[in-house]
VOLUM-320861 format. One line per field, with one value per residue (C-alpha): residue number from 1; residue in three letters; y, x, z; chain. Coordinates in steps of 0.02 Angstrom, whole numbers, padded with zeros to 5 digits. Layout:
i	c(NUM / ...)
aa	c(ALA / ...)
y	c(Y / ...)
x	c(X / ...)
z	c(Z / ...)
ch	c(A / ...)
This chain:
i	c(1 / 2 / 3 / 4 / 5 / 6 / 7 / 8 / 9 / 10 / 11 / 12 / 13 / 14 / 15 / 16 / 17 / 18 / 19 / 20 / 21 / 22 / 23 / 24 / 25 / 26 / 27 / 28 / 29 / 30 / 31 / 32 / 33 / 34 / 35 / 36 / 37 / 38 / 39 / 40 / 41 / 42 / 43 / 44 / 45 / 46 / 47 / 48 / 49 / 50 / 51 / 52 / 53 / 54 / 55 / 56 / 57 / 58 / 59 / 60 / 61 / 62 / 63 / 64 / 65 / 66 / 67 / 68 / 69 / 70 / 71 / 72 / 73 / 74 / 75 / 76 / 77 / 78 / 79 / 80 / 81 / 82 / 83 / 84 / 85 / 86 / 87 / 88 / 89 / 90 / 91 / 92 / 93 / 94 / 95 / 96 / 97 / 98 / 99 / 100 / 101 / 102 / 103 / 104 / 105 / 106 / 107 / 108 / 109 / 110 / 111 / 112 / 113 / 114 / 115 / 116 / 117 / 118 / 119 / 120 / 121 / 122 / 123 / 124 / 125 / 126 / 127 / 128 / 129 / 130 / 131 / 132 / 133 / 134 / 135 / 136 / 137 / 138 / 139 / 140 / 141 / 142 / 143 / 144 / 145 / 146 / 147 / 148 / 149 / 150 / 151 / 152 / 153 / 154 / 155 / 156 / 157 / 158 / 159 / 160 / 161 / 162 / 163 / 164 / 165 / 166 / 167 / 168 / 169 / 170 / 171 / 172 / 173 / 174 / 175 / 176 / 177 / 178 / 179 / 180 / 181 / 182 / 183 / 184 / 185 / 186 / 187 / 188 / 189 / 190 / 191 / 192 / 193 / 194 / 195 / 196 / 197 / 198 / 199 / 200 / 201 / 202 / 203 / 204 / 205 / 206 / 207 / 208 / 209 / 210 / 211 / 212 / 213 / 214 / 215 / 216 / 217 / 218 / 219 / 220 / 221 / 222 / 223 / 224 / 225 / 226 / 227 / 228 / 229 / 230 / 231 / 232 / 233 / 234 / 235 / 236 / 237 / 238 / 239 / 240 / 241 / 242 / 243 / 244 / 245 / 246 / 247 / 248 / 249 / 250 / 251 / 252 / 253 / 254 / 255 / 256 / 257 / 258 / 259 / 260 / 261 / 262 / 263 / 264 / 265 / 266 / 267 / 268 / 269 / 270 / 271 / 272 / 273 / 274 / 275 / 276 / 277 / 278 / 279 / 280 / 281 / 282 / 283 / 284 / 285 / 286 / 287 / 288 / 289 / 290 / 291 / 292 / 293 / 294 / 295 / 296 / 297 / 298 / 299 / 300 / 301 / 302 / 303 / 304 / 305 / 306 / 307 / 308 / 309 / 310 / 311 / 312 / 313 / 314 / 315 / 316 / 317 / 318 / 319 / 320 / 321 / 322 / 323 / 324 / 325 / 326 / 327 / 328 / 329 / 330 / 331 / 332 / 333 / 334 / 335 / 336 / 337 / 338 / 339 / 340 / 341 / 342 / 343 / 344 / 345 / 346 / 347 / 348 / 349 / 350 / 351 / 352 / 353 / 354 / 355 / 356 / 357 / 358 / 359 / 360 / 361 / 362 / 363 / 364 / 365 / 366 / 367 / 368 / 369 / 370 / 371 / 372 / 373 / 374 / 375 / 376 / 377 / 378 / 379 / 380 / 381 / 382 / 383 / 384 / 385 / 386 / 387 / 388 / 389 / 390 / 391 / 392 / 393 / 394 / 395 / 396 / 397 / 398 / 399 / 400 / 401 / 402 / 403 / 404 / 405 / 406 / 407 / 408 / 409 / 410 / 411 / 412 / 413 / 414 / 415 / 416 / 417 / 418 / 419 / 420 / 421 / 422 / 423 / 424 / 425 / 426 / 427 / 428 / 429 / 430 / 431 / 432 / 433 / 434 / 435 / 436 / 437 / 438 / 439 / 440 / 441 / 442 / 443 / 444 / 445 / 446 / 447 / 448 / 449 / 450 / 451 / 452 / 453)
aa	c(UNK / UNK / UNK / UNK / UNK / UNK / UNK / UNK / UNK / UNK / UNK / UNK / UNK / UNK / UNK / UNK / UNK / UNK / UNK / UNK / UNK / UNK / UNK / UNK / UNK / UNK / UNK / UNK / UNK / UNK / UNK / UNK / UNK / UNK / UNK / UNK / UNK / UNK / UNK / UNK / UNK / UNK / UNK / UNK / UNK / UNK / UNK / UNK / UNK / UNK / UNK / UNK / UNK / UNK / UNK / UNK / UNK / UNK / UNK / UNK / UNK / UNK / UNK / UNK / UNK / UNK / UNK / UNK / UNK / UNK / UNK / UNK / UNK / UNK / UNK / UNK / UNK / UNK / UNK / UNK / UNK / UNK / UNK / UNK / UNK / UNK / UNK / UNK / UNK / UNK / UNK / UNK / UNK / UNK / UNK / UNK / UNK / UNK / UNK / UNK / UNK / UNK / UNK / UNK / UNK / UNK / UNK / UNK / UNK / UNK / UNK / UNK / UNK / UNK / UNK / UNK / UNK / UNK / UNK / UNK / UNK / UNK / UNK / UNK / UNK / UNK / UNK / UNK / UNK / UNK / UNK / UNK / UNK / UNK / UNK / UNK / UNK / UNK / UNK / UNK / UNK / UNK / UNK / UNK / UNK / UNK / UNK / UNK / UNK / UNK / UNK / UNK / UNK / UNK / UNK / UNK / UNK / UNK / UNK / UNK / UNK / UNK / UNK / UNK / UNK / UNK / UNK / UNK / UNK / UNK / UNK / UNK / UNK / UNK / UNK / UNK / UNK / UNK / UNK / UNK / UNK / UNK / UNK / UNK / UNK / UNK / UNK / UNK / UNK / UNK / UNK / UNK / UNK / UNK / UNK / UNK / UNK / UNK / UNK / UNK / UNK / UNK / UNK / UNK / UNK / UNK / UNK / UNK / UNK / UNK / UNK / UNK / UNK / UNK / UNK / UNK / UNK / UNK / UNK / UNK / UNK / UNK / UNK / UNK / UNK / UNK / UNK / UNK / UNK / UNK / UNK / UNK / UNK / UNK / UNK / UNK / UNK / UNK / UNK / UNK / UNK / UNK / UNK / UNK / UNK / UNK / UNK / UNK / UNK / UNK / UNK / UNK / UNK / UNK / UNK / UNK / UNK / UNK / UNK / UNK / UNK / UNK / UNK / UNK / UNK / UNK / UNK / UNK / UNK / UNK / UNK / UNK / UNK / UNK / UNK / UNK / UNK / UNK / UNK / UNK / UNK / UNK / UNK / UNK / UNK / UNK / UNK / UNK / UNK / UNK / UNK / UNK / UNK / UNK / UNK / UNK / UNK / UNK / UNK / UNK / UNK / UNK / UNK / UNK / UNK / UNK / UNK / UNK / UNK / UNK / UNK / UNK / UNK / UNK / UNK / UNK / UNK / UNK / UNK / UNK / UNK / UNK / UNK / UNK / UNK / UNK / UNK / UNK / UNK / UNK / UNK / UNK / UNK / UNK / UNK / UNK / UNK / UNK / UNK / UNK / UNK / UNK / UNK / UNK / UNK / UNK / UNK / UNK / UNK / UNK / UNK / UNK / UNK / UNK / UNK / UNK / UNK / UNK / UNK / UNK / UNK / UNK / UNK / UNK / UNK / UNK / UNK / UNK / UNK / UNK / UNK / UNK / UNK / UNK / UNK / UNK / UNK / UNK / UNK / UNK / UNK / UNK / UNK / UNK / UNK / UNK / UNK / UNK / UNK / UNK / UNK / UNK / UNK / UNK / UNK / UNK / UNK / UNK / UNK / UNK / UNK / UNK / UNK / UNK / UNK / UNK / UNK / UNK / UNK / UNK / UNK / UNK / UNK / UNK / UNK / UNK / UNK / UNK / UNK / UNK / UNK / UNK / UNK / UNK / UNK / UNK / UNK / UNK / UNK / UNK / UNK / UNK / UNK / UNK / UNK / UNK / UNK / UNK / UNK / UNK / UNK / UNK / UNK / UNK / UNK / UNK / UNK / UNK / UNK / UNK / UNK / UNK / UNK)
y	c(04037 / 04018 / 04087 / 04127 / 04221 / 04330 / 04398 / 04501 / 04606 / 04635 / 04543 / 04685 / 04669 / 04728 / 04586 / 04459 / 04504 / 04476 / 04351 / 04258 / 04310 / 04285 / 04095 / 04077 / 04130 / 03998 / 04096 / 04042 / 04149 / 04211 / 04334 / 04391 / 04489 / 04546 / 04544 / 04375 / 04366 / 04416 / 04561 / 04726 / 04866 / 04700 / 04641 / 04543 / 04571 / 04470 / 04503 / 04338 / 04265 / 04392 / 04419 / 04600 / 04725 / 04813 / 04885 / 04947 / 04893 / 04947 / 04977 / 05109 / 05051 / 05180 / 05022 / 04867 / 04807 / 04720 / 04643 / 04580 / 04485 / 04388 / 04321 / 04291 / 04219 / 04106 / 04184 / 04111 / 04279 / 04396 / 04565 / 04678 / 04872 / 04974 / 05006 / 05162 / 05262 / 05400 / 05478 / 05631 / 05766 / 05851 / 06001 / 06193 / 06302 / 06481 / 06434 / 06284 / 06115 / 06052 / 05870 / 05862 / 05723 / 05745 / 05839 / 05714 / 05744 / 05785 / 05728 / 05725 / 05861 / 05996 / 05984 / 05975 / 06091 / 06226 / 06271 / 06117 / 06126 / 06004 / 06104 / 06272 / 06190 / 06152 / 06301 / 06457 / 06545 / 06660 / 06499 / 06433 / 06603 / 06597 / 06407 / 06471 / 06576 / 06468 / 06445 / 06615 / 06592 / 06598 / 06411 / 06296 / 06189 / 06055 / 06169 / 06230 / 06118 / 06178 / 06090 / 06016 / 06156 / 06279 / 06246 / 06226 / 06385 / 06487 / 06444 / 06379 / 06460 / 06441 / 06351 / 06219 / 06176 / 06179 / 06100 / 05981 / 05939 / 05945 / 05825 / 05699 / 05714 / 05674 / 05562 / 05443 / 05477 / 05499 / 05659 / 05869 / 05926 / 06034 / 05876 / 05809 / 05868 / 05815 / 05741 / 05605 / 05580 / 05561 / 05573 / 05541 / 05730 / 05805 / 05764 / 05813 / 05968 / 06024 / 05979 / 06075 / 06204 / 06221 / 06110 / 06120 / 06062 / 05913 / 05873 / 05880 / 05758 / 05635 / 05637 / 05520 / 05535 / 05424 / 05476 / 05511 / 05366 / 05243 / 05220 / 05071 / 04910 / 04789 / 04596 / 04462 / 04413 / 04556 / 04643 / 04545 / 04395 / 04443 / 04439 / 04275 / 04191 / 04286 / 04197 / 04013 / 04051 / 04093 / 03958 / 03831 / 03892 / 03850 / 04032 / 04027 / 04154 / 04174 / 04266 / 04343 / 04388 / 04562 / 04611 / 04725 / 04752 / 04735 / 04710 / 04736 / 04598 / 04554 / 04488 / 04465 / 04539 / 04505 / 04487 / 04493 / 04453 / 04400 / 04223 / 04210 / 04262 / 04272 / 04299 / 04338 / 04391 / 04540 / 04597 / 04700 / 04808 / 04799 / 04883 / 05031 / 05207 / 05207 / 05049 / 05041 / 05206 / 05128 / 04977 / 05085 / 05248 / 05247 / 05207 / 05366 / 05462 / 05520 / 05421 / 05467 / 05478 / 05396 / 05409 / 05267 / 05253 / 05190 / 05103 / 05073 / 04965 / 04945 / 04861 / 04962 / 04910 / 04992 / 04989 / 05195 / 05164 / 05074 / 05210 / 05233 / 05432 / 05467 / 05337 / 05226 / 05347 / 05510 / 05619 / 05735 / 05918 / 05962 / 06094 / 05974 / 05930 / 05769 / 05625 / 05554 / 05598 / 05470 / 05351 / 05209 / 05144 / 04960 / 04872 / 05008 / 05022 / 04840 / 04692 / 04571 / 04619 / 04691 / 04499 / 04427 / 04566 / 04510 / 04658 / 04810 / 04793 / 04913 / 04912 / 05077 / 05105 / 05266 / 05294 / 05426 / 05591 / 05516 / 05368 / 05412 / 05548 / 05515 / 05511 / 05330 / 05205 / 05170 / 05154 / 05316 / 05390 / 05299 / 05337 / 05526 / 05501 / 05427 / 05532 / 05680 / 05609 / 05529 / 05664 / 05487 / 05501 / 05305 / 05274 / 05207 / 05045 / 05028 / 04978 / 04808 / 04773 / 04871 / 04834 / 04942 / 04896 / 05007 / 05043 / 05102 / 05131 / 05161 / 05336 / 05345 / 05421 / 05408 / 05333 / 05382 / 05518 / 05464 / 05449 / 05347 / 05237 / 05228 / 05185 / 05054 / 04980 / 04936 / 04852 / 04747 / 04814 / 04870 / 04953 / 04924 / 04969 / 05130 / 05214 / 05197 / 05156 / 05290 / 05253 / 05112 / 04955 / 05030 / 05079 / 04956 / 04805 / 04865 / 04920 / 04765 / 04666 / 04742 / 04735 / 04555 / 04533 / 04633 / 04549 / 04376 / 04419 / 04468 / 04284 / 04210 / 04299 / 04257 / 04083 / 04056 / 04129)
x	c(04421 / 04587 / 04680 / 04866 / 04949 / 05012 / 04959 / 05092 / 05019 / 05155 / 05298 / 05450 / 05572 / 05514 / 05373 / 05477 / 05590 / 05449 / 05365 / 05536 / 05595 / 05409 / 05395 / 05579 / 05526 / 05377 / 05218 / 05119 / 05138 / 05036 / 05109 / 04996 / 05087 / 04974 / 05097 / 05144 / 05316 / 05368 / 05535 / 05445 / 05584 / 05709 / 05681 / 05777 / 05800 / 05901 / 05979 / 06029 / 06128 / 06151 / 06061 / 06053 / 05945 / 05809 / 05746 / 05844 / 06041 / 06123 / 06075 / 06152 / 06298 / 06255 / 06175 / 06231 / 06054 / 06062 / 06245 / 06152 / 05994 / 06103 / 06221 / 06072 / 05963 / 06123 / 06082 / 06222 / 06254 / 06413 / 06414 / 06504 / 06580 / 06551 / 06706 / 06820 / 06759 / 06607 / 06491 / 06456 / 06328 / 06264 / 06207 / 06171 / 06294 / 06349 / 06436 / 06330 / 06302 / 06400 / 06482 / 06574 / 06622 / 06498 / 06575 / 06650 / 06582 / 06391 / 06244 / 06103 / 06190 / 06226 / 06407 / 06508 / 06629 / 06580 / 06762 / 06805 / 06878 / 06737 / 06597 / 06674 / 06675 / 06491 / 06418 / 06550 / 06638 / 06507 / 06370 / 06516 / 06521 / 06326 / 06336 / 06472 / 06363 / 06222 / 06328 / 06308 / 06114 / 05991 / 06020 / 05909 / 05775 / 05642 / 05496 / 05473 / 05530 / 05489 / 05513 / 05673 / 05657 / 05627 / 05744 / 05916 / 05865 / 05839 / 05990 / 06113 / 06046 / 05971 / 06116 / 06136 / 05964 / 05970 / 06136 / 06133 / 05998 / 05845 / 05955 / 05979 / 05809 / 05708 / 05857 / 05865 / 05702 / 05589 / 05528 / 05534 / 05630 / 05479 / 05353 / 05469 / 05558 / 05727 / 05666 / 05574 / 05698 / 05854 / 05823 / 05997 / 06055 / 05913 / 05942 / 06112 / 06065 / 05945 / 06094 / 06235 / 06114 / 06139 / 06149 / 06326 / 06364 / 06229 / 06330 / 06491 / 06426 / 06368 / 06479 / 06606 / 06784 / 06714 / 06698 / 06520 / 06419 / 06524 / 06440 / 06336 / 06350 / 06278 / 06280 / 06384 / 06251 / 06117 / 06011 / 05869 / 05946 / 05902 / 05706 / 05750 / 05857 / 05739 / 05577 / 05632 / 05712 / 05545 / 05453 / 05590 / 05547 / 05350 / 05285 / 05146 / 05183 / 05038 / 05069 / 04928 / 04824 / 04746 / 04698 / 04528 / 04500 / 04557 / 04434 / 04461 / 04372 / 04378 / 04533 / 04581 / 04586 / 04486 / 04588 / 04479 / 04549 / 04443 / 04454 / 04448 / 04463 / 04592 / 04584 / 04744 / 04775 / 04891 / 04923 / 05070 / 05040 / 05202 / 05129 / 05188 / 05121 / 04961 / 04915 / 04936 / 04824 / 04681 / 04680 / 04684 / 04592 / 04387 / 04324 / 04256 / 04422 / 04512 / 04629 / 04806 / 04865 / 05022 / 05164 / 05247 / 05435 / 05506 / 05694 / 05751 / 05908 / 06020 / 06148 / 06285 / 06415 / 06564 / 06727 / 06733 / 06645 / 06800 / 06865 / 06709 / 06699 / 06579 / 06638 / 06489 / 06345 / 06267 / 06124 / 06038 / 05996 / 05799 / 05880 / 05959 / 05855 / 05855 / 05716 / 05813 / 05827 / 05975 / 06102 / 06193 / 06342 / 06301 / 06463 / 06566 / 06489 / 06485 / 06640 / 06545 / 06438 / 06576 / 06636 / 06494 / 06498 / 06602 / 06730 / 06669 / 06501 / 06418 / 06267 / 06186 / 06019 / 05918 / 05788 / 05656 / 05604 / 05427 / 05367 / 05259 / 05404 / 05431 / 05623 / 05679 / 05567 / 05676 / 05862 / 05871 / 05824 / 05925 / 06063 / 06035 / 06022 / 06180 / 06265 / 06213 / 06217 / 06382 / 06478 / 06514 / 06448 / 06332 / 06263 / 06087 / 06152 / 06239 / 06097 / 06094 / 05936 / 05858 / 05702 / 05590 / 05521 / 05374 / 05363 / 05183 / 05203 / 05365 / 05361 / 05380 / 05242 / 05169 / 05004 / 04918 / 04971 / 05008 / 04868 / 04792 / 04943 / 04921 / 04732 / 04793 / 04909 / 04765 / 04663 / 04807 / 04868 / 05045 / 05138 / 05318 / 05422 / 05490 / 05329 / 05359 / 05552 / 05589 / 05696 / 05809 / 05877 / 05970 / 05813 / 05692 / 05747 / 05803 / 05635 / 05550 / 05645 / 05619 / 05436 / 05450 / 05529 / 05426 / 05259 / 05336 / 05379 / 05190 / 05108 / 05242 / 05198 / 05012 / 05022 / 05130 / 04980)
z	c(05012 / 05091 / 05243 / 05282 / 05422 / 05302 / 05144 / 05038 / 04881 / 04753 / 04700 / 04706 / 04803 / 04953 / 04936 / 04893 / 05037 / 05155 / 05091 / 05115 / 05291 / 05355 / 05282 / 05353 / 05509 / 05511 / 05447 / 05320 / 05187 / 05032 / 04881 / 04731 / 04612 / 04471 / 04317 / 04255 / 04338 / 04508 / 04517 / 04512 / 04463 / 04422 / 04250 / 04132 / 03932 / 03805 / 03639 / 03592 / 03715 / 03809 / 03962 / 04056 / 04167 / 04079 / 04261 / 04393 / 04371 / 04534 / 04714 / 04824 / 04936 / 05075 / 05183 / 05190 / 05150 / 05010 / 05042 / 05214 / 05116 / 04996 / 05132 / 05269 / 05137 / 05066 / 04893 / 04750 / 04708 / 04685 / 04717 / 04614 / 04590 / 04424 / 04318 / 04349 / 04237 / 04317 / 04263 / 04156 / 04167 / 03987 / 03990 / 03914 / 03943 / 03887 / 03758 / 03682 / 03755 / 03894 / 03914 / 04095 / 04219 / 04370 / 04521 / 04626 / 04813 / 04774 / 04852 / 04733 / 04635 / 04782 / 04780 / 04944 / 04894 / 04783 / 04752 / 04688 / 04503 / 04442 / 04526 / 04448 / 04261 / 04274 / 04371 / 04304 / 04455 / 04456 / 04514 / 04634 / 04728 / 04744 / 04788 / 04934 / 05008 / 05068 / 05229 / 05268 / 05234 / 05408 / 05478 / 05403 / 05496 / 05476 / 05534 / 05357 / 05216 / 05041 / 04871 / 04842 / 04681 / 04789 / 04929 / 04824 / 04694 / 04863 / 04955 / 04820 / 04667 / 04499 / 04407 / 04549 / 04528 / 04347 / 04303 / 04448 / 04554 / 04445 / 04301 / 04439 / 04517 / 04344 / 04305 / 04454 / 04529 / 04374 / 04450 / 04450 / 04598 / 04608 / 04636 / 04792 / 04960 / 05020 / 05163 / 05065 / 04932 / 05019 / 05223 / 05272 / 05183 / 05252 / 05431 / 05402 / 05314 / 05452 / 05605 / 05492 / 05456 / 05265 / 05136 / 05093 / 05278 / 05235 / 05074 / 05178 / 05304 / 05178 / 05015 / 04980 / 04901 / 04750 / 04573 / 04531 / 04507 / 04594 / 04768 / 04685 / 04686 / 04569 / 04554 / 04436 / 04292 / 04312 / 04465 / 04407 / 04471 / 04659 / 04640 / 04536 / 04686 / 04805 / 04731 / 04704 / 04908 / 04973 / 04860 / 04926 / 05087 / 05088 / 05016 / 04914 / 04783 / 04647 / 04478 / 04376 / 04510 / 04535 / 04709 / 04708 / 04872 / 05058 / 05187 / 05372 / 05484 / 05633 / 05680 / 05490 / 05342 / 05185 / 05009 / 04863 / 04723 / 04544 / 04578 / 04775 / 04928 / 05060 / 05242 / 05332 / 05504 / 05418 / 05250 / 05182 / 05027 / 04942 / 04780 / 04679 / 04733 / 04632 / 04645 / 04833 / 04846 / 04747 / 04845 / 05005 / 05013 / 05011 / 04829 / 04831 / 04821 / 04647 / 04585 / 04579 / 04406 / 04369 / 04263 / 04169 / 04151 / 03997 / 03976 / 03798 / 03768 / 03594 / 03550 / 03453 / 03339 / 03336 / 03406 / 03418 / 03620 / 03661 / 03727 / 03854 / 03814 / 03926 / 04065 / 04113 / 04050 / 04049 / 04168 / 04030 / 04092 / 04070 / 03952 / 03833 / 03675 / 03706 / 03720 / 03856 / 04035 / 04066 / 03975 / 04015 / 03930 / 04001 / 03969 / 04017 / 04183 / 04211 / 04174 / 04170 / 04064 / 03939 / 03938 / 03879 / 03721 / 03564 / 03519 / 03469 / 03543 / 03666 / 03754 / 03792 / 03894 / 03867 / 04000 / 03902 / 03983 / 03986 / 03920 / 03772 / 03720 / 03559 / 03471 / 03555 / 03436 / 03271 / 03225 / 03160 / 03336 / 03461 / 03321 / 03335 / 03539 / 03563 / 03437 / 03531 / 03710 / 03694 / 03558 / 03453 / 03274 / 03265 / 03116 / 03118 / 03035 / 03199 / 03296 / 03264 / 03399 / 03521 / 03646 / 03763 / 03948 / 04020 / 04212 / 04237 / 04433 / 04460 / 04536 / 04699 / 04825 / 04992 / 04936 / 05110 / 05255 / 05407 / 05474 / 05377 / 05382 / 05572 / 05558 / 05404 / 05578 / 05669 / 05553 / 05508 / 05352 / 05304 / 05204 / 05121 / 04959 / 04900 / 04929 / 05127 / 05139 / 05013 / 04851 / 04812 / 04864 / 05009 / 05091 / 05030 / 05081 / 05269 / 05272 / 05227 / 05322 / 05492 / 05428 / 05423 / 05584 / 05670 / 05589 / 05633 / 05826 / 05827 / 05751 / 05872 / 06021 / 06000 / 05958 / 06126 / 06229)
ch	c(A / A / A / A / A / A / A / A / A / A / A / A / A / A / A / A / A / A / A / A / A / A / A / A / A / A / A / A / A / A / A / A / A / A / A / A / A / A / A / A / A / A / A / A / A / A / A / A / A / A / A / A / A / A / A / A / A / A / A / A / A / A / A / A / A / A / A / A / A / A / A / A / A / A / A / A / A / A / A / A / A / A / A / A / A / A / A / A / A / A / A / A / A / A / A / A / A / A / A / A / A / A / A / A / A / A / A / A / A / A / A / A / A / A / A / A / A / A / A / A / A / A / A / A / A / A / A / A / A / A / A / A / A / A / A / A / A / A / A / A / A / A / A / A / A / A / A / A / A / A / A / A / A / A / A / A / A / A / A / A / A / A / A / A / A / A / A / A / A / A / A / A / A / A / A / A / A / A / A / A / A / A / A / A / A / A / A / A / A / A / A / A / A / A / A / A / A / A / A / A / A / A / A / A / A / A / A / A / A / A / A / A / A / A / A / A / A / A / A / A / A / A / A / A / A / A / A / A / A / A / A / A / A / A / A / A / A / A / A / A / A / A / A / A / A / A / A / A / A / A / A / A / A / A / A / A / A / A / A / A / A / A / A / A / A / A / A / A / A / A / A / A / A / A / A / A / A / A / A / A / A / A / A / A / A / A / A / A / A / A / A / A / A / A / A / A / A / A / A / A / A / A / A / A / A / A / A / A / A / A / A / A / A / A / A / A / A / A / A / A / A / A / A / A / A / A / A / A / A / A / A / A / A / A / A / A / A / A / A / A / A / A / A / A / A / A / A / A / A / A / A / A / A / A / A / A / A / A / A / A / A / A / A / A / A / A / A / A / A / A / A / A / A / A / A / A / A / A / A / A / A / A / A / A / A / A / A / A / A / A / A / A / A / A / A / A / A / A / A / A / A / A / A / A / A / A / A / A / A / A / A / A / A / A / A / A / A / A / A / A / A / A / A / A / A / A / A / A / A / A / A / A / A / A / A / A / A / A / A / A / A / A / A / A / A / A / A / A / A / A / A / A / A)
């Protein structure tokens, strides 16, 4: 048995992020992470020489979250802007299968202006005119919030929700518009949404002037390189941080809390759960209660060679409409997104990165298929003797989900357990690590206001 003032479980981000500014800060800190290597949602792959993300590849620049951590935490990394090129949205049409930059100024597809020429291309005048019209629409409020499915094909219509949101939703978010609510998935158009009084006047507020897809920011090398820096920081720092090891069980005692684990157990005065959705819920609802079923993302990546992608025809990748026979949901034309990773590629190599619809949908296992994909995804005939490698990462938690309700959470509090990640903070980088950072000053002002008394 072994104690620690803090015990985190998981090592995402969010964990690692705490685990760091807590030890920093002076507690004696504990991570188990149950895989064999610490990054969560970051994750590296290699073909060859050639290193690059196989998880998450960009973070949201709407907070200055993640720019913050590196330069607080004296990370060596650089941060860095996609390429110029945006964007593009496939989808059915009247007239066949449409290929089309994304509109400019959206906001999780509802666009800002439903005049605008890019809008009109996508949704026919006939959808813009409906679009127009949700300003005119009873003023909308928080006392009621419905799907996000059902909120934009009430007030916006069927083809916003069909050529835009839902495509982003399952794209991005690896769920149906009809599983979520805006509030939860993007918070900051919400409250805008509810103050304007219609969406459009929330997509006004919040949309930029950039082309779609370029209010990210990655980093110099790879995204995986932050929970890299961010574990050897924390381990430099004094952190314990433990691969390999599956938590079973918290147990609140008094004045601590019990960790049990397969091969011991830990007693800290307060834990954080930094966990995916599921897993969090099975460590902390009654044993008794069902278990939340949970659905595994899959990210293929193949390497392509031929010099006809030079031209980036579909800028730095595509978001797949539900409609669109495709196995994918999303693809990425790496190297055209990212310079630094297009100078690491000999000529007339391109890197793509298909994200499947689900993860045992099959079409996205042999040559053959990630030929046809990108053939039909991209408009580019590749021939399957183009694929010269390819390799597959499965996510089996990465769906985000409030694992408890709030009252629960608040009882959670009191016995000394937390919670942080995307599951709490809500999606992405840009809320994550805020999140877990204020977590970890907060939890740190506590142990140091306690061991002055």
């Amino acid at each position: 048995m072994s104690s620690a003032d803090l015990v985190v479980v998981g090592g995402g981000v969010a964990g690692l992020v705490i685990a760091h500014d807590a030890v920093r800060a002076g507690l004696n800190v504990t991570l188990v992470e149950a895989a064999d290597r610490v990054g969560g949602l970051l994750q590296r792959a290699e073909f060859g020489d050639i290193a690059f993300d196989i998880g998450a590849e960009s973070f949201a620049t709407r907070t200055s979250g993640v720019a913050d951590l590196i330069a607080d935490a004296g990370l060596p990394l650089t941060l860095v802007s996609p390429a110029s090129g945006g964007a593009h949205l496939v989808t059915g049409a009247a007239s066949g299968m449409l290929r089309a930059p994304l509109p400019r100024r959206t906001v999780l597809g509802i666009p800002a202006d439903p005049s605008a020429a890019d809008v009109v291309r996508i949704l026919g005048s006939d959808g813009a005119a409906r679009l127009a019209a949700e300003r005119d629409l009873p003023a909308l409020t928080a006392a009621d919030e419905p799907s996000l499915a059902e909120l934009v094909a009430t007030r916006c219509g069927p083809l916003v929700l069909e050529r835009l949101v839902e495509p982003l939703c399952q794209s991005v978010y690896s769920q149906p518009a009809g599983a979520v609510r805006l509030s939860r998935l993007h918070p900051m158009l919400w409250r805008a949404a509810v103050s304007g009084g219609s969406l459009l006047a929330g997509a006004e507020a919040c949309a930029t002037d950039d082309r779609a897809g370029a209010a990210v920011g990655g980093i110099a090398g790879g995204m995986w390189r932050l929970a890299a820096e961010l574990d050897g920081a924390a381990r430099a720092q004094g952190a314990q941080i433990r691969t390999g090891v599956s938590v079973l069980r918290l147990t609140p005692e008094e004045g601590s809390v019990a960790v049990i684990t397969a091969e011991a157990v830990l007693r800290a005065e307060r834990v954080v759960v930094a966990t995916g959705s599921a897993a969090a819920r099975a460590l902390l609802e009654p044993a008794d209660a069902p278990l939340e079923s949970t659905r595994r993302v899959r990210v293929i990546a193949a390497l392509v060679d031929t010099s006809a992608f030079d031209v980036r025809p579909v800028g730095s990748g595509v978001i797949v409409a539900p409609t669109v026979p495709s196995a994918a949901k999303a693809l990425t034309h790496a190297n055209a997104k990212w310079p630094w990773l297009d100078e690491t590629l000999p000529p007339g190599r391109h890197l793509f990165r298909l994200s499947a619809r689900a993860a045992d949908t099959p079409g996205l296992e042999t040559p053959d298929d990630l030929a046809r994909e990108i053939t039909l995804l991209t408009g580019i005939a590749v021939d399957p003797g183009d694929i010269i490698a390819s390799t597959a990462t499965d996510y089996p938690d990465a769906v985000v989900r409030a694992p408890v309700d709030d009252l629960r959470r608040s009882e959670l509090r009191t016995a000394g357990i937390h919670l942080a990640g995307a599951s709490v903070a809500g999606a992405g980088l840009a809320s994550v690590i805020p999140h877990a950072r204020d977590l970890a000053a907060s939890l740190s002002s506590v142990s140091s206001s306690r061991s002055t008394v």
